[in-house]
N, C-alpha and C positions, 0 to 999 in steps of 0.2 A: 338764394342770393347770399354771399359771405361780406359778412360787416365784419373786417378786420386790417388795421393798418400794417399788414403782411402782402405781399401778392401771393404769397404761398404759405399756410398757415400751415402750423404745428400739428394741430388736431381740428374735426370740425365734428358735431352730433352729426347721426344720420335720419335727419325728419320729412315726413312725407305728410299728406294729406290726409292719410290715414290715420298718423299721432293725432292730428289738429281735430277731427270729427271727432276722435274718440273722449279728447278732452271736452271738446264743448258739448259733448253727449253729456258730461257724467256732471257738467257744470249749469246747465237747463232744467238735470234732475234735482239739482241742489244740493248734491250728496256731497257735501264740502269737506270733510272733514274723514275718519278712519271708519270704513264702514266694510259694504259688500263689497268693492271694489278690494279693497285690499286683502279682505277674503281669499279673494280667486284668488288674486294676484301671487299671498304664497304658499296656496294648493301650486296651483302651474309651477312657479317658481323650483318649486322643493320637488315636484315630482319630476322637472326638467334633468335637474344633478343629482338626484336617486337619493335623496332624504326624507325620512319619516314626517319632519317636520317644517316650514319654513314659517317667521316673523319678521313682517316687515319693521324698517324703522325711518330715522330721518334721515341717516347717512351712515356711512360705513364707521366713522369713529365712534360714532354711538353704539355701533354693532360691538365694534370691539369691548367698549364700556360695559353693557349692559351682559356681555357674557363672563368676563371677570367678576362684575358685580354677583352675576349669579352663583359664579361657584368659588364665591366670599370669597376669592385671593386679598389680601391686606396690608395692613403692619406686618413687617417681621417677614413676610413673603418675596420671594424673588421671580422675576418672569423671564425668561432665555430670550430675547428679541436680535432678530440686523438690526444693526446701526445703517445698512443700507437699503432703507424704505424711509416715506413718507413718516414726518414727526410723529402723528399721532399712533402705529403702531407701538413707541414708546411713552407717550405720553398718560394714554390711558393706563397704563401698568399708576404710572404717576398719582395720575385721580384716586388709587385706589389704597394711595397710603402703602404699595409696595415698594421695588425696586426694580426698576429695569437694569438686566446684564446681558451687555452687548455681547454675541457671537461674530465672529469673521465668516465671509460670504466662500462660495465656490469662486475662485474665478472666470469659471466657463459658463458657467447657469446664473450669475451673481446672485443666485439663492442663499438662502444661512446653509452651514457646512456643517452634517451632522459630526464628526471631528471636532468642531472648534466646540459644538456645544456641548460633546462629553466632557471638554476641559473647563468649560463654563458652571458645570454640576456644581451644586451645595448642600448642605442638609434645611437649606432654605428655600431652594428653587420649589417652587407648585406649579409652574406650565411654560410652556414653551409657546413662543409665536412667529407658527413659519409663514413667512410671505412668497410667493408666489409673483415672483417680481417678471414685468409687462407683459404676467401672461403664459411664463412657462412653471409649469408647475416646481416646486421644491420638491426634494428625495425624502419623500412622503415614509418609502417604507424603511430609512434606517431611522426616521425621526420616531416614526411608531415604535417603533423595536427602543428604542432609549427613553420612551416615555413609561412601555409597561413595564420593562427591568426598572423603575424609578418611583412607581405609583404617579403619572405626574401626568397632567393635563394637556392634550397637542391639541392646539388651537391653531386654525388656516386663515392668514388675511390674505382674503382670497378676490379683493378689492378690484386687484386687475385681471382675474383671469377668469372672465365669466364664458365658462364653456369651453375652457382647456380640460385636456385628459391627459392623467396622468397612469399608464398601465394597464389601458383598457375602460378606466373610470374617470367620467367628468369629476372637477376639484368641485367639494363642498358636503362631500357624506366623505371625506378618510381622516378625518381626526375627530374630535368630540364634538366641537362647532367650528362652523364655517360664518366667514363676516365678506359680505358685497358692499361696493361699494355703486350706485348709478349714477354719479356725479357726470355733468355733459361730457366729459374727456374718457370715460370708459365704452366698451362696445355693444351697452346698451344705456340707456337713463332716464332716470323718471326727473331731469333736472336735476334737484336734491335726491337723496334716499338712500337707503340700501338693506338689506336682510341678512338675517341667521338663518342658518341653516345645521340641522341636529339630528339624530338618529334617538337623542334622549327625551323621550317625550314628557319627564318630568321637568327635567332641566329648561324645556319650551317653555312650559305652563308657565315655571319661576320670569323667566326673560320677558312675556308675555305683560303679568301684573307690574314690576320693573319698570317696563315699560310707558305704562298708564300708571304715575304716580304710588306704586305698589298695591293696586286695587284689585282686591280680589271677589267680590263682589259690589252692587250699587252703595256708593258711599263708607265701602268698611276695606282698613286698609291694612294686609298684614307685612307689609315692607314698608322702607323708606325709598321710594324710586324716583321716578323721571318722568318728565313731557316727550318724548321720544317718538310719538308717533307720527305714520305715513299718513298722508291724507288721497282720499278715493281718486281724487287729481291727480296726484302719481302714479299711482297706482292702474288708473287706467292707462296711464302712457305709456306704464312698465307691460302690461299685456299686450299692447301690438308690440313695443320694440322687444320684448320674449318671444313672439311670434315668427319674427324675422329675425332671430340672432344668427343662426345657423348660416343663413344667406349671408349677413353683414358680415361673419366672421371666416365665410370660402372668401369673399370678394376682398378683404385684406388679408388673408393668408396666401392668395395670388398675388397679389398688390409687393407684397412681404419679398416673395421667392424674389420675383421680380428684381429687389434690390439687391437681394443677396448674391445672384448669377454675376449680375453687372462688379458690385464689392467684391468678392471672391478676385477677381481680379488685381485688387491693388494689392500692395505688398506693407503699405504703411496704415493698414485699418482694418478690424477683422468685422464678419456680419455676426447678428446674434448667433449664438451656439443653439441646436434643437438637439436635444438626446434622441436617440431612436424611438423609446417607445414612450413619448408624450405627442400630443400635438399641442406646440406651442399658440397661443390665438394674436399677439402681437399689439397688447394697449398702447407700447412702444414698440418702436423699431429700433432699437439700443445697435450703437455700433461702439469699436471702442480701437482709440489710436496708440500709437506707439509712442506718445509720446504729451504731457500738457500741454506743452508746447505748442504740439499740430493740432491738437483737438481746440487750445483757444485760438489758432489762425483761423482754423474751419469757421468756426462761429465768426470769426469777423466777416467773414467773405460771404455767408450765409445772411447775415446782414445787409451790407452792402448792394446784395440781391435781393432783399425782399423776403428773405425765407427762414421762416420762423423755427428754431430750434431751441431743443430744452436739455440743460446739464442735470436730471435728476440719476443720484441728488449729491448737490455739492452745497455747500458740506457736508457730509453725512454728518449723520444726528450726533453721533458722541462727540463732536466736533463745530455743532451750532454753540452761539455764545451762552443760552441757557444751558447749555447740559456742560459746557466747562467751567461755569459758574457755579453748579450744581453739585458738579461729580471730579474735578478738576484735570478731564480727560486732555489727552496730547498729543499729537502727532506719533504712529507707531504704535498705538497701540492696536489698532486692526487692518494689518498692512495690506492684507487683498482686499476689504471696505476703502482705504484710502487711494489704494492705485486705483482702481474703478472710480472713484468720485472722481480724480483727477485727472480721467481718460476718455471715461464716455460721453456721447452724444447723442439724443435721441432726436433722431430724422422724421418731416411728415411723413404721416402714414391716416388717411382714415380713407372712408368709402367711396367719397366722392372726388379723390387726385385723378386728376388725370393723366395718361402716360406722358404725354409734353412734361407736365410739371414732374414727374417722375425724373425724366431726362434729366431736366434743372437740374435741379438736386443732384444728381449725380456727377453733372457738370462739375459742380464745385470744387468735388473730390477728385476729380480727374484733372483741374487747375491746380489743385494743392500737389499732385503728385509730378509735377513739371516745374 
């Protein structure tokens, strides 16, 4: 049943009775807190997207944290990030006493443009963080290729795209760490949570202790870390929705096409772009107009309808009143991050639309273009 004052919501989880047993399994067992449960949880996880290692945590911004924390980025350090993702991919650099420097996106993939971030280079930068924005992966291999020529750390927030492939390979083993996020609006969730993912098995151990207040044995502690941890509760609800990703993620990549057949169509709005050799998985369904103009009409008439859509992300970050207060950033200065923020839309899309409300939606666009 959807409890939401939309008739047509944005995003919905997909839970079954399955989640709900498995939860009140592990809550009868009393195992409340980070235990076996989260054991499996990232064995499966890690061996899902072909990494040596997987650590769960509370949530993806703390994923991000705790892997900078790990390979000490600081003071005096710099980290390549989009300004076209969620705050926290910037803000963690923040926590760390570095500096975030913003890259300009692709316009087709709204990915960071490995381009923008050769221009972005310093004798400061120590890592790069590509996002992986609603899903389709980022161009993994010229970011790799400008991290080795660099010595410099490729880090994947890989938050939205659990179970995209980028070239043959699911995202989460092609840079040094990989950060999930299972927040209810992604294509799996443990509620809160999210995990690292590493091929560096020392670098784990480090994120590991980090994570548990820097404990590296009972009561002896050789970091200063964090409360970070998953609890067995999550964790089991992240092993069935793991279970069924595969399934959640054909039934909105059909769901996806679906829109895109119908948009292809119009002439005043394009569907997301897919590269040939990724399979995008679609946390959004990003379309983007010709104009601000049409794209805040759409939202008014999408209102007026009941049907809930989201402008991520406007503003983009270099452009939130913290980071112009901060950094004293301006209009212009990342003109494919700023046309995108001032274009896109992101349309429902999760498991349980149905084609009717598919239709809606698309009505809209089809009123806007008359």
């Amino acid at each position: 049943m959807r409890k939401n004052k939309y008739l047509i919501p944005y995003a919905m989880p997909y839970i079954t009775e399955e989640d709900a047993q498995a939860v009140y399994k592990v809550v009868l067992e009393k195992r409340l807190s980070q235990g076996v449960y989260v054991e499996r949880f990232e064995k499966e996880f890690s061996r899902y997207v072909g990494a040596k290692e997987g650590v769960a945590v509370t949530n993806g911004t703390a994923a991000l944290h705790l892997v900078l924390a790990a390979l000490e980025i600081g003071p005096g350090d710099e980290v390549i990030v989009p300004s076209f993702s969620f705050i926290s991919t910037a803000n963690v650099v923040l926590y760390q006493g570095a500096k975030p420097v913003f890259a300009d996106i692709d316009p087709l993939t709204l990915n960071i443009d490995p381009n923008s971030v050769r221009e972005k280079l310093s004798e400061k930068t120590r890592a790069i963080i590509a996002v992986h924005y609603a899903g389709h992966p980022a161009e993994m291999d010229e970011l790799k290729e400008i991290s080795e020529e660099n010595g410099l750390f490729l880090i994947e927030d890989a938050a939205e795209a659990h179970g995209s492939i980028y070239k043959g390979k699911i995202v989460g083993s092609l840079g040094h760490a990989a950060c999930f996020s299972f927040y209810p609006n992604k294509n799996m969730t443990t509620g809160e949570g999210g995990m690292i993912t590493t091929n560096d098995e020392e670098l784990a151990e480090k994120i590991r202790m980090l994570r548990s207040h820097g404990q590296h044995e009972q009561f002896r502690y050789k970091y200063i870390g964090f409360n970070y941890r998953m609890t067995d509760i999550q964790a089991a609800l992240g092993l069935v929705q793991l279970k069924r990703l595969e399934w959640v993620l054909a039934r909105k990549i059909e769901k996806a096409r679906y829109y895109t057949r119908r948009i292809e169509e119009l002439e005043f709005v394009r569907p997301p772009y897919e590269a040939p050799y990724v399979r995008h998985t679609y946390m959004f369904y990003t379309v983007q107009f010709k104009s601000r103009e049409l794209r805040d009409k759409a939202i008014e008439l999408y209102e007026r309808e009941g049907i809930e859509t989201r402008c991520a992300f406007d503003p983009p970050i270099h452009l939130q009143p913290v980071y112009i207060r901060l950094f004293g950033y301006s209009r212009g200065y990342l003109p494919n991050t700023e046309k995108a923020s001032d274009t896109v839309l992101s349309l429902p899309l999760f498991v349980e639309i149905t084609g009717k409300e598919q239709d809606k939606v698309l009505e809209v666009l089809e009123k806007l273009a008359n």
